[in-house]
N, C-alpha and C positions, 0 to 999 in steps of 0.2 A: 761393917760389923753387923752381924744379924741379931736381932730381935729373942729375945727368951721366949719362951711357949706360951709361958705365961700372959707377956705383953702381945704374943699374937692373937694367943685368945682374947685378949678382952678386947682388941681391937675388932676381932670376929665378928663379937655379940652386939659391939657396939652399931657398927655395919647391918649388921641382920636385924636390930629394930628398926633403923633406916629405914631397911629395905620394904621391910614388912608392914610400915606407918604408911609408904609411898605407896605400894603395889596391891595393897587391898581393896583400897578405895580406889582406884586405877582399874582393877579387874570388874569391881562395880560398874562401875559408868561406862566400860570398853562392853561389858556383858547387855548393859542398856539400852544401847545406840541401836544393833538389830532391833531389841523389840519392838520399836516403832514401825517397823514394816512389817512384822509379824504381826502386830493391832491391827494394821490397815486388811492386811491378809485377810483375818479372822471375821473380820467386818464385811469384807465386799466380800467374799465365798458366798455368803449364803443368799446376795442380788443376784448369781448367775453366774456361771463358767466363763461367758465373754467379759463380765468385767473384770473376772479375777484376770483374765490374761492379758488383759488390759494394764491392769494392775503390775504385771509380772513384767511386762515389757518396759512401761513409763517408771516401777523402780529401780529395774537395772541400768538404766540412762541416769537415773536419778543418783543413784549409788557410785556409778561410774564418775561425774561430775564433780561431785563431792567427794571422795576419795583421791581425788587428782591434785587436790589444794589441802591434802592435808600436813606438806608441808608446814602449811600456818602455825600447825600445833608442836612439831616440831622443833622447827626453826626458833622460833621462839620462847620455847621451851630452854634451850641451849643458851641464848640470848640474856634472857632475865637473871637467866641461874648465877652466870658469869658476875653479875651485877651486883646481886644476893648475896655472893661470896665474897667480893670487891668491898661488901659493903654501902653500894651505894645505891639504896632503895628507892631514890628519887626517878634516878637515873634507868633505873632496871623497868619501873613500871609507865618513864616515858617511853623506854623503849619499845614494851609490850604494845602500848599506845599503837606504837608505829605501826606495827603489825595487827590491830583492828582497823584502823585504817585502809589499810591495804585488803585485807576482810571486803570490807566495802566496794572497795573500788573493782576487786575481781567479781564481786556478787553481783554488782550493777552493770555489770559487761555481761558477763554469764545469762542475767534477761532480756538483756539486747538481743542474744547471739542465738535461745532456745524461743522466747515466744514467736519468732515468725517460721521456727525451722522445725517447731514440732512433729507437723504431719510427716514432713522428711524424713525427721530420726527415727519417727514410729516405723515410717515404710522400711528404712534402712536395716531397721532389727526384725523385721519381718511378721510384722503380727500380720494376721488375718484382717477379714474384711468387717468382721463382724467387730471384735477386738481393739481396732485401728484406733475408732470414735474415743472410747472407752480412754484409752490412753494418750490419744492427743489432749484428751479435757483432765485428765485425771495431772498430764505433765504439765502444761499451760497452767495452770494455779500452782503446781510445786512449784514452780522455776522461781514463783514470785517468793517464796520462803528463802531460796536460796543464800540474798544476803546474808539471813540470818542465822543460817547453817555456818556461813563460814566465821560469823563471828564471834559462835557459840568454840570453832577450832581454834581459835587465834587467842581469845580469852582464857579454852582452857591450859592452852600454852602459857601465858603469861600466870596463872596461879600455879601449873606445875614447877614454873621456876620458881613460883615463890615457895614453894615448898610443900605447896598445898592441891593433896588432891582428894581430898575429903569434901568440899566444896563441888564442886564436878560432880561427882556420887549423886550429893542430896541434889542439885538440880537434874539432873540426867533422872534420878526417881521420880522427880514432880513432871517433865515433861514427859515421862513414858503415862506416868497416871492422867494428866490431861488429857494427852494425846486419846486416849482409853475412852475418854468421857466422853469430849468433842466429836471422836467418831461416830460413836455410837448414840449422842443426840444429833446429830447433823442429818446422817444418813438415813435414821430411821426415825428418829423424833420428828424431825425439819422435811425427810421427806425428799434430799437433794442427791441420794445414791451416790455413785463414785466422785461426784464433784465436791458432797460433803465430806470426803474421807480423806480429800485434798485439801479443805479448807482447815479442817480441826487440825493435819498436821502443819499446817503453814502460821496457823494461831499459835501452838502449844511451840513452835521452833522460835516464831518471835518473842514470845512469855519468857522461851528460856534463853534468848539474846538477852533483852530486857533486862534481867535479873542479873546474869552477868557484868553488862556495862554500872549496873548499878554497883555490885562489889568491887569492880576495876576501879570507878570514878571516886566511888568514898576511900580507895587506898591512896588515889592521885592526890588527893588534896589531903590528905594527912600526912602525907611527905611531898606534900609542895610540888607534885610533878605537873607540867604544862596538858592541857588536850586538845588541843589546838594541830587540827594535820602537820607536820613536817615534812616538802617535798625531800627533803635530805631523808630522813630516817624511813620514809615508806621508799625509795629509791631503794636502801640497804637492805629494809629486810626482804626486796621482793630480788634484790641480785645474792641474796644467803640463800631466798629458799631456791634458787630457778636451779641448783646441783639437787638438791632434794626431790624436785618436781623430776628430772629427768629420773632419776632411781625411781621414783614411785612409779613414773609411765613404762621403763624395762621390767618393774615386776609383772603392772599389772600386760604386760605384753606376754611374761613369761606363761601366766595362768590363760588368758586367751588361746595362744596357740594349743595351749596341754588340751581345754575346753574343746578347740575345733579337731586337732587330733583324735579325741575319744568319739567325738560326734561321726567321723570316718569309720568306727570301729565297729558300729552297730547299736541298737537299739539295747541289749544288753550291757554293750559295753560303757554306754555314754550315763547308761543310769548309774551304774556301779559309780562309774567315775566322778556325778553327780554328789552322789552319798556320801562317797569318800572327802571329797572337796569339802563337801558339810562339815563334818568332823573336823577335820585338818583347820578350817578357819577359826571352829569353836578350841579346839587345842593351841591356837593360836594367839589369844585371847589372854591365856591363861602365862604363855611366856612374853607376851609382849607387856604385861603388866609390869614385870620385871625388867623390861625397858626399859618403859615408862618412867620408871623409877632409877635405873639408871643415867638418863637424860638428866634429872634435875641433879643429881647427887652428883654427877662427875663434873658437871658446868659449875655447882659450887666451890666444890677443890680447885678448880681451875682460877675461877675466880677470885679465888683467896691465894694463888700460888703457890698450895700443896702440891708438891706433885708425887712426893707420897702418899699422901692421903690419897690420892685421885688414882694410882697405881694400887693401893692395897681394895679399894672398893671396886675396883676393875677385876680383881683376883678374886674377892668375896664374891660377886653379882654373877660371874662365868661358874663358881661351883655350885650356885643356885640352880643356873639355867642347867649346869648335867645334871645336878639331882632332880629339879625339876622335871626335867627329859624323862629322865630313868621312870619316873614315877607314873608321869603320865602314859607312859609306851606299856607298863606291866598293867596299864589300867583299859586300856585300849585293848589288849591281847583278854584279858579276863572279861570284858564286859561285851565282847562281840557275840557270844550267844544273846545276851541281853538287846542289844544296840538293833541287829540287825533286821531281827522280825518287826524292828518298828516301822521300819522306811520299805522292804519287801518281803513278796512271798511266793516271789518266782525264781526258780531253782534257775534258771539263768543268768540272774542276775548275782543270785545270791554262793554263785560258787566262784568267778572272779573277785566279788567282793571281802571274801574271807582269807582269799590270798593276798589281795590288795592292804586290805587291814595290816595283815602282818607287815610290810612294807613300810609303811607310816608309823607304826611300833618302834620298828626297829633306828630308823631314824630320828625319833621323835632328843633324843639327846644330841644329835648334832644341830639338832634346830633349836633346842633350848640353849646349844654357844652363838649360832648366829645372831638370835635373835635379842640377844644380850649383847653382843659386842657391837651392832649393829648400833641398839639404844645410846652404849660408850661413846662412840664415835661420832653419835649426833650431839651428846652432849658437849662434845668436844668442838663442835661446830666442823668437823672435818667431811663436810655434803661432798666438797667434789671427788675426792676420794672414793666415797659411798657412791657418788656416781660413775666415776669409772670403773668399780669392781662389780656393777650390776651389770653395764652394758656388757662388758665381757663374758659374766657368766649367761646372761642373756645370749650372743655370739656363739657360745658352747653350747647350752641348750636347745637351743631352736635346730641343727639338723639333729642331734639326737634326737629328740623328739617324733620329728618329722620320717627319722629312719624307721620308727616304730612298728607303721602299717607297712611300709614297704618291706620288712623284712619278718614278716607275719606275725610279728607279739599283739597281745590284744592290752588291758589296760592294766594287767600286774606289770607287763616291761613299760609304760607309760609313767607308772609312778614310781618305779624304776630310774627312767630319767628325772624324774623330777630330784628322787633322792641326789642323784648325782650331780643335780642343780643347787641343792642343798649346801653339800660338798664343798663344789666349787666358792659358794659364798665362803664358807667356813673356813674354808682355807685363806682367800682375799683378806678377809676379816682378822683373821690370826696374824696373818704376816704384818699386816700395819700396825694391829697391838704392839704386836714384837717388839719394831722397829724404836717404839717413842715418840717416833714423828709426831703423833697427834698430839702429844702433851704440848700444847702451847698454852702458858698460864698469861693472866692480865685479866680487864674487865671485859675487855675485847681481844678475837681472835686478829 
């Protein structure tokens, strides 16, 4: 029997404050996280070109590192939510537990595995001789933050299952504002140049671990939950995220190759592709908010074993992400007079780039369904899934890509493929909505 208009609608609206309580303060704190290396940026520029590229080297290792486990946020996200919905809040934030924990244990490997291999990884990404220093010293004091990067991921996963991502926001603004401060007396107050620009972000990332465990621990003990490790529950969440971790290393595989590809294409082409990349992760941002928010809201339905409810907010959050699309792509087309004299002003660059734009416009609404259904499906806990429709599209991608130069397109047919990588997911992605499969309701998948 279907539904009257009237009960669709109010089911709409009721969904879309949801939506919008979740994914604002979501875009806050996702929009946050760069500024911290754009501080650091702003800071070391003006000690010298060698440390900025110092700089530029030891945060892409940095970046890289950290984006690898961000499973944590994920994973756990999907986890708590299930629990949240089940009701049983004790149980949902020993779980989250579980997965700080494990925070830990990867952050404390992670120091092991970079302070003796620094110089290594610097040689390996290639900085200069001048640069090298610069960023061995600048990486060696990040690495030691790292713990508390990932359990700044882990924690904000356990609040977004709880429903809360307003929280996140105001710490993600107080550690950009320290961050701000720290650098800028360390460096040049203190007198310690790139090494202080390492330390104030490794203080301001513990400040905001700190803060976190402190909200996590006062929820624990108002509902009675244990914090005490569990090798049972850190076993579990670290075999949920290891389908999660593969998807993240096929994408970030998928962007590396696009990256080395345009580097072949030439000095023009590799900037454009640079710029564009830019854009695309800041657009990015902006639909993964809508994730974000999808992750905890579908893990609840589940958890409560709606699985109407969890099918109608599935429906609601996919006509976000096309109008979203739509919105963003007619914004992208209108503001590229605007956009572009910012980053160049070399007609080389700037005439692949304007055809490239176009490209990312036009896509930009199939990327607001992936990147939506992508969030559904984590909520759903359904990673290994998500990990076999990446390697595959991964599998597609990569000779595309790589046919690129060989069959003389420069970096509009590059993003070109990329579209088509796009595609690929959205398709993956659709056919498993489809299906139902993932609707598994309980507190646990």
């Amino acid at each position: 029997m279907t539904q009257a208009p009237a009960t669709t609608r109010r089911i709409d609206r009721r969904h879309d404050r949801e939506i919008i309580a979740l994914a604002l303060p979501a875009f806050g704190s996702l929009v946050a996280e760069p500024l911290f290396v754009m501080v650091d940026s702003a800071v070391i520029g003006h000690l010298g070109t060698p440390q900025l590229a110092g700089l530029g080297v030891a945060a892409a290792l940095l970046t890289t590192a950290v984006s690898v486990f961000v499973f944590l946020a994920y994973a756990t996200t999907a986890a708590v939510a299930r629990r949240v919905g089940a009701g049983e809040l004790s149980a949902a934030i020993r779980q989250g537990m579980d997965g700080i924990w494990l925070a830990l244990l990867l952050g404390a490997a992670v120091i092991v595995a970079v302070l003796p291999s620094a110089p290594w990884l610097v040689e390996a990404f290639g900085a200069s001789s001048t640069a090298a220093p610069y960023a061995t010293s600048y990486l060696r004091i990040s690495a030691l933050g790292i713990p508390a990067m990932l359990v700044v991921l882990a924690a904000t996963g356990v609040l977004r299952g709880l429903q809360d991502t307003k929280t996140p926001l105001y710490l993600a603004i107080g550690g950009f504002s320290a961050n701000a401060a720290l650098n800028i007396g360390l460096v040049y107050g203190a007198g310690l140049g790139i090494a202080g620009s390492a330390w104030g972000t490794v203080i301001a990332q513990c400040g905001m671990a700190a803060v976190y465990l402190a909200v996590v621990i006062r929820g624990a003990r108002r509902h009675g939950a244990s914090l005490r490790p569990d090798a049972a529950g850190i076993r579990a969440s670290a075999q949920a995220g290891v389908p999660l971790l593969v998807r993240t290393l096929s994408l970030r595989a998928v962007l590396m190759i696009a990256t080395a590809v345009a580097a072949r294409l030439g000095d023009a082409e590799i900037a454009a592709h640079q710029i564009v990349l830019t854009l695309w992760s800041l657009l990015a941002f902006a639909l993964d908010s809508i994730a974000i928010a999808g992750q905890a809201i579908i893990g609840r339905y589940l958890g409560a074993e709606d699985r109407d409810g969890a099918k109608a907010a599935c429906r609601r959050m996919v006509q976000w992400g096309i109008a979203s699309g739509v919105v963003l792509g007619v914004l992208v087309v209108l503001a590229r007079p605007l956009f572009i004299p910012l980053f160049t002003s070399d007609p080389a660059v700037r005439g692949p780039l304007l055809t490239t734009l176009l490209v990312v416009a036009v896509t930009q609404p199939v990327s607001g369904i992936v990147f939506i259904l992508d969030g559904v499906l984590m909520g759903a806990g359904d990673g290994p899934y998500l990990a076999w429709a990446m390697v595959a599209t991964l599998a597609l991608f990569a000779p595309a890509a790589v046919a690129v130069p060989a069959l003389g397109g420069g970096v509009v047919a590059l993003w070109w493929a990329m579209a088509l990588m796009m595609t690929v997911r959205m398709l993956t992605l659709w056919l498993r909505t489809r299906s139902g499969r993932w609707i598994v309701t309980g507190a646990s998948r």
